[in-house]
N, C-alpha and C positions, 0 to 999 in steps of 0.2 A: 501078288494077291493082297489085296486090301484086308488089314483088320478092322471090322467095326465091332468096338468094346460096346458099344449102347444106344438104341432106339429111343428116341426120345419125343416132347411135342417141344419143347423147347430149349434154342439153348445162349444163355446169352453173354454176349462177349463184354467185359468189364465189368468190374466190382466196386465201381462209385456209386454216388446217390442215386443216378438215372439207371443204371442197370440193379442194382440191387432191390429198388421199390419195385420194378417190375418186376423182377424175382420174384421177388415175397408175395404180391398182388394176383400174378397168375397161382404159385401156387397154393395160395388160398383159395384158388378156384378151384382148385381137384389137377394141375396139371403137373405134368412129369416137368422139371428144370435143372438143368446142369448151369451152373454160372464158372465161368472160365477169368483168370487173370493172371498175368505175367509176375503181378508181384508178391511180395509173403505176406502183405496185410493187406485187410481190404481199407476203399477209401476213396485210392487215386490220388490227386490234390485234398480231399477233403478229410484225409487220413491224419492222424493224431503219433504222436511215437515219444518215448523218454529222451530227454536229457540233464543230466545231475541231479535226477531223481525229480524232475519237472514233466508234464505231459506236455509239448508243446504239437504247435500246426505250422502247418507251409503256407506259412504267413497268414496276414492276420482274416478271420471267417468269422461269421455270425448270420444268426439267422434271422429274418425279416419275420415281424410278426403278421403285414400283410400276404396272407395266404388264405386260399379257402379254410372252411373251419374244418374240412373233414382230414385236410393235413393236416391240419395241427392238432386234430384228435387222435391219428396215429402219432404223432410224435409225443403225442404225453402218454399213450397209452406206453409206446416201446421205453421211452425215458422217466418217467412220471415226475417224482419230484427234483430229478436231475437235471431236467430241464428248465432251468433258472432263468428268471427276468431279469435284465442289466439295462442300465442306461448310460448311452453313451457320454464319454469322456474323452475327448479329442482334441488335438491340439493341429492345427495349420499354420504354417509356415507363408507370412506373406510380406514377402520383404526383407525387414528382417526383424517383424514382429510372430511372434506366438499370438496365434488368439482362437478361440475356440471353434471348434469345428462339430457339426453343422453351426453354419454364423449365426452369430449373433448380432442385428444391425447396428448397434452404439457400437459394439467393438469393432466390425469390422471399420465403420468410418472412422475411429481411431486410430487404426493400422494403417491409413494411404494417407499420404500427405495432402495438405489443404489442395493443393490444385490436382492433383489424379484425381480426388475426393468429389472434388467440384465437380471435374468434367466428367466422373463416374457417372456422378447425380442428374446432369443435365442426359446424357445420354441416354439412361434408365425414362426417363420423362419420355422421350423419345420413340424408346423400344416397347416400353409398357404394352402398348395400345396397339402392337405392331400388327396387321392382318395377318391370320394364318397364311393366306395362300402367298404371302412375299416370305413366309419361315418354309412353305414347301418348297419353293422354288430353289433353295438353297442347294448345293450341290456339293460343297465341302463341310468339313467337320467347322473348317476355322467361319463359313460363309453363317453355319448354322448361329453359333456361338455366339458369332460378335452380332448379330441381329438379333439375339434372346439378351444377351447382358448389355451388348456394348464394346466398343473398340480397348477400353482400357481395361475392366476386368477380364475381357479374354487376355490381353498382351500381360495382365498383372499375374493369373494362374490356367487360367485353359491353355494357352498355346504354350507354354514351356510344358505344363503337364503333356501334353498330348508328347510333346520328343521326349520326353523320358517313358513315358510307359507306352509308345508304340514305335518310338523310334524314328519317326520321317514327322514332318512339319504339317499342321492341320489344315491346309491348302492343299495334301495330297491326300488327305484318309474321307471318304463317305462319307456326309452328313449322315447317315444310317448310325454310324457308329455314335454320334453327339445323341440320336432320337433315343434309342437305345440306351445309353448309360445317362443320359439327363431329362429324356422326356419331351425331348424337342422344348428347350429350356428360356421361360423370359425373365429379364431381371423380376417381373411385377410376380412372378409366381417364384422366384428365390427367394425373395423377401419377404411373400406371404407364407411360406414356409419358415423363415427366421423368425419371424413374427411368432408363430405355432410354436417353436421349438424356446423360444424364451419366455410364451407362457405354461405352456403344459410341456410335464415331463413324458407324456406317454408317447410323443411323437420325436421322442429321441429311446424309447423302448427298442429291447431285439433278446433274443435268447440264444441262449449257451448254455452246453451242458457242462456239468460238474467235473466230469474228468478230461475237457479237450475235447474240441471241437469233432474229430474221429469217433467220439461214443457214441454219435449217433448211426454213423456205418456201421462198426461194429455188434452195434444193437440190432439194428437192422438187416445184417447177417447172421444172429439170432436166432430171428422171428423166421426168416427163410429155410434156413435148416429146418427149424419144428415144424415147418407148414407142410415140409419135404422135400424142400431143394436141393441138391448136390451143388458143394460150393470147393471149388477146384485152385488154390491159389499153387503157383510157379507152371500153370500151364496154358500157355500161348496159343491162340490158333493161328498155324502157319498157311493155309489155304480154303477158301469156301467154295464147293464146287455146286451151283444151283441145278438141280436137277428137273423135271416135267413133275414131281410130287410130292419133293421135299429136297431138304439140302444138307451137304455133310459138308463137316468142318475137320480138316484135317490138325494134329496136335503137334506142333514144334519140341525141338529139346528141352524139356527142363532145365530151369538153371541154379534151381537150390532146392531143399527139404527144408521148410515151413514150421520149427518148434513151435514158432509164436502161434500158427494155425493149430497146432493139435493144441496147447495149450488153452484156446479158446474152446475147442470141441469142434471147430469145424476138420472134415479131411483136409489133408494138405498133398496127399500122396499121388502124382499125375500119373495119369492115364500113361501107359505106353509110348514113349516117342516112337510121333510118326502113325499112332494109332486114329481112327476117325470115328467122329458120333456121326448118328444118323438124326435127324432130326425134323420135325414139320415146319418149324420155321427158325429163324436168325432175330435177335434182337444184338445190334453191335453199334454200343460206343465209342468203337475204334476210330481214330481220326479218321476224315473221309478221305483223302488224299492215300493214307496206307489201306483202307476199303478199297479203294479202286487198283490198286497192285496187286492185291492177294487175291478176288474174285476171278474165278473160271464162272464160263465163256467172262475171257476180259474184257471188261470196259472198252468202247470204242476210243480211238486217238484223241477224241476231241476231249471225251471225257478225262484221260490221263494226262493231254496235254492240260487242261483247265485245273488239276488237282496241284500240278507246280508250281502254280501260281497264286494260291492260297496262303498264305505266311502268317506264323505265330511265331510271338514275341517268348523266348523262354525268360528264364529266371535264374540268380544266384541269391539263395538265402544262405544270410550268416547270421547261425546264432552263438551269441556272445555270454557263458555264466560271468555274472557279475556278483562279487563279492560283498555283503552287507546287507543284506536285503530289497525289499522293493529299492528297482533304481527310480522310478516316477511315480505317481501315482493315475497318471493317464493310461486308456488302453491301445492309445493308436497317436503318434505324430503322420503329420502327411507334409513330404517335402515334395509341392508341384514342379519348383524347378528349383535356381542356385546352383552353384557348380557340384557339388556333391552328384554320384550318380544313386544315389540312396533315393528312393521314391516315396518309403513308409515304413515307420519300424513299430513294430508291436511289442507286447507283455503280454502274453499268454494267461500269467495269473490274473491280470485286472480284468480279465475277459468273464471271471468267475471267483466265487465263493467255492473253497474246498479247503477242509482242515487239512489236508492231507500235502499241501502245498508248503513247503520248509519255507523256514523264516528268516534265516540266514544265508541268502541266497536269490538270484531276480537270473529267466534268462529270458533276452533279449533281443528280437529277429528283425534284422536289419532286410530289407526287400530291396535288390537291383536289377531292374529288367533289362534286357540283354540283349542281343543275337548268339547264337550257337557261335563259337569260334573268334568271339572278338576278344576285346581285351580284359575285360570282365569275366566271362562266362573262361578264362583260359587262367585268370588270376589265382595265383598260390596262398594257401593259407594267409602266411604271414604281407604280402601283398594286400588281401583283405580286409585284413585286421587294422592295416593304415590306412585305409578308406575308410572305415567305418570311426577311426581316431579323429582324421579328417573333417568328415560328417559332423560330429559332436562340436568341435573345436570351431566349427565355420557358424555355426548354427544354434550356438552359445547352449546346448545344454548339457547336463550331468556328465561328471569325467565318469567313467565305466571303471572298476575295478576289476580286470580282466585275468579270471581264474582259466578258462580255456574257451575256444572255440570251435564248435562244428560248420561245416561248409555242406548246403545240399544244392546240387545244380537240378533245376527242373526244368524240361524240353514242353513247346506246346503248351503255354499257358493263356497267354491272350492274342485271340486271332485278330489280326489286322485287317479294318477292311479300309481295303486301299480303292481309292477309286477307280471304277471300272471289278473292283470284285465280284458284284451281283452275276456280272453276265457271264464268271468263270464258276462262278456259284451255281447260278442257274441251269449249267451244262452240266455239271455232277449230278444236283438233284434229279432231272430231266431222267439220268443213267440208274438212279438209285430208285426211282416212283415206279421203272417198269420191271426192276428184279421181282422178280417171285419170290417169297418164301424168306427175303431179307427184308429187314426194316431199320435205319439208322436212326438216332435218337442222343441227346446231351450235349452236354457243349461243344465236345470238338466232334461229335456224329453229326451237330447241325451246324458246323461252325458259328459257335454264338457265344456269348460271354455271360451267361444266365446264374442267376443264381443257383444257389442249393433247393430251396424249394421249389424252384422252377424247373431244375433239373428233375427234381419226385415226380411232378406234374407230369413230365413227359414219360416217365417210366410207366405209372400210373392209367395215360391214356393209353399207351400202346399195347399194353395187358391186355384193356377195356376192350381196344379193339380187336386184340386178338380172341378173345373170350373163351370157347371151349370149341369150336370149329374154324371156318375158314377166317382168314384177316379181314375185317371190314375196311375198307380201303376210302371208302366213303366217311367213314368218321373218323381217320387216321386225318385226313386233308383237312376236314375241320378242325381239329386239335391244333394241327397245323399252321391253321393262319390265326386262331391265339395267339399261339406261341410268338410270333411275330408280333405283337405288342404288349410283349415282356418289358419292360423298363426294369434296367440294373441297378441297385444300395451298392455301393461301395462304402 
């Protein structure tokens, strides 16, 4: 016999930015919401946590100020003056010069030697003017690349980038992935952008809040409680069974009691193992790949076979307290390639203005993308630590005075798209458009690498179109092919 602990109109699975804005958004419309997550804080990747009395993030986040305004009118409303304007301060790694990131054009042609320089230049002449339709036709990441910049700033920082943060060579990943994080990119519109960025400061602008990039989740979990959300952290849903008029989700074991949740005032106390909600629909962030496992009536073969073959890149971040204070004064180095496997290291306090940030003291997160199981993602602390010595010493900057270190391994961070992924894509979506009563949404619900506001946006719509009756499905598809020309800030 089934226990059903609760009736509901919603209930949604994840507690990041894309589930949680829906949260909030439906129930500010009058609706009943349960939000469901596996972990003791909300957030997901975009989660905030202490170390040696520092707030830091899973690596380095910031919020883009291009956004509609009515986002960013909830985000001042939830954070107000915490929500701080910062400009960036960046340092790139190119050769084996430092020179400021986003570029600068004097600097950067003082980072490549006269002749890469040259033949930069003459190729940019080249590429400028190039017809769109010889950029569509492109078919790899590296096809994309080197027809926007040029053979030699792709071989100088795009194609070592691409093997460290996706792991296989830009000849095998979807030009999609290039359109998507560069905009389908030509030299003549990078350098109209360096242009921009070394005369006006506003287009090097982005916001952060005061205490860590996580205060806006948490805020935003909040506003959800008071609107009267049910906010459930350490409890997982272990099955979705879609029924002819609604769908229940069944509740896996818990795996801890939540202080830091009652601490904030949300519940923390799960549901029953093994208990199920009854609910009118499913909003789940859940990767699609584990959506297609856990759903009853299950997904057809095609669709479980095509969820396999989906691949995201995880992560090992190491943060490093360092003794003395600020170790930099930048908020981000980016190492595209060099032998180091370090991709970008942050400072959490350069990200923000806060008294409350000790002085004596810097800590410091080293980013290494991964696969699950290799040699990195299985490395031991102290292993670590001389990668990250390594790093410094190859790369000529600050010796670290190393008071201690934490290790956080993160699964599922950036999804690969490998070529030939749309049509394993397009078979999941196909299985997910005709469930009833579910609707997936965020980055790894859409497999997409979107920002945090982008990730709201989707939260956002899907409320919209759920609204106080049946799911609009029609305006869900619209939102939809937005969505699809998202362009990524890293």
């Amino acid at each position: 016999m089934r226990l059903f602990v609760v009736n509901t109109d919603l209930v949604v699975l994840g507690a990041g930015p894309a589930g949680l804005s829906a949260a909030w958004r439906a129930a500010r419309r009058g609706l009943n919401v349960v939000v469901l997550d596996r972990a003791e804080v909300v957030g997901g990747m975009a989660a905030s946590f202490d170390i040696a009395g520092v707030r830091v993030d899973y690596g380095s986040h910031r919020l883009n100020p291009d956004m509609p305004g009515y986002v960013l009118a909830d985000l001042r409303f939830l954070l107000g003056a915490d929500l701080q304007t910062r400009y960036r301060d960046g340092k790139l790694l190119l050769g084996d010069k430092w020179i400021t990131y986003p570029f600068k054009p004097r600097e950067l042609a003082r980072a490549l030697p006269a002749v890469p320089m040259a033949r930069a230049a003459f190729e940019a002449i080249g590429t400028a003017w190039r017809k769109p339709k010889q950029e569509e036709a492109a078919d790899s990441y590296a096809d994309l690349m080197r027809a926007g910049f040029g053979p030699t700033l792709y071989d100088q920082v795009y194609a070592p980038y691409a093997r460290k943060l996706w792991g296989v060579d830009g000849d095998h990943i979807d030009a999609e992935q290039a359109r998507r994080k560069a905009g389908a990119p030509t030299t003549l519109s990078a350098l109209a952008r360096a242009v921009r960025n070394a005369l006006s400061n506003e287009s090097l602008a982005y916001f952060y809040p005061r205490r860590g990039f996580g205060q806006l989740c948490e805020t935003m979990a909040d506003a959800a409680v008071q609107a009267g959300a049910r906010l459930r952290l350490g409890s997982a849903a272990e099955r979705i069974e879609i029924g002819h008029s609604d769908v229940s989700v069944k509740l896996g074991r818990s795996e801890f009691h939540s202080a830091a949740a009652e601490r904030a005032g949300w519940s923390s106390d799960p549901y029953s193992d093994g208990s199920w909600l009854r609910s009118r629909h499913v909003f789940s962030t859940l990767p699609l790949p584990l959506l297609a496992r856990m759903t009853s009536p299950g997904a057809p073969y095609e669709a479980v076979d095509a969820s396999g073959d989906l691949k995201f890149r995880a992560i090992v971040l190491v943060y490093v307290v360092h003794r003395g204070g600020r170790w930099t004064k930048h908020d981000v180095h980016y190492i595209p390639g060099g032998r180091t496997p370090v991709s970008r290291i942050s400072e959490p306090m350069n990200h923000r203005i806060n008294p409350e940030d000790p002085d004596d003291r810097d800590v410091v997160c080293f980013e290494m993308p991964c696969d699950i199981g290799d040699e990195i993602w299985n490395a031991s602390d102290d292993e670590l630590i001389e990668v990250v010595r390594d790093c410094t010493r190859e790369t000529r900057l600050p010796d670290l005075n190393v008071d201690w270190v934490q290790v956080k391994r993160v699964r599922n961070v950036y999804p690969i798209y490998h070529r030939g992924y749309k049509d394993q894509l397009a078979v999941l979506e196909e299985w997910v458009e005709e469930l009833p009563h579910v609707t997936t949404f965020g980055r790894q619900g859409l497999f997409t690498p979107d920002n945090t506001h982008h990730a709201m946006l989707m939260g956002y719509e899907a409320a919209d179109a759920l609204g106080s009756g049946e799911f609009n499905r029609d305006r869900w598809n619209a939102a939809r092919e937005r969505f699809s020309r998202h362009i990524v800030e890293s």
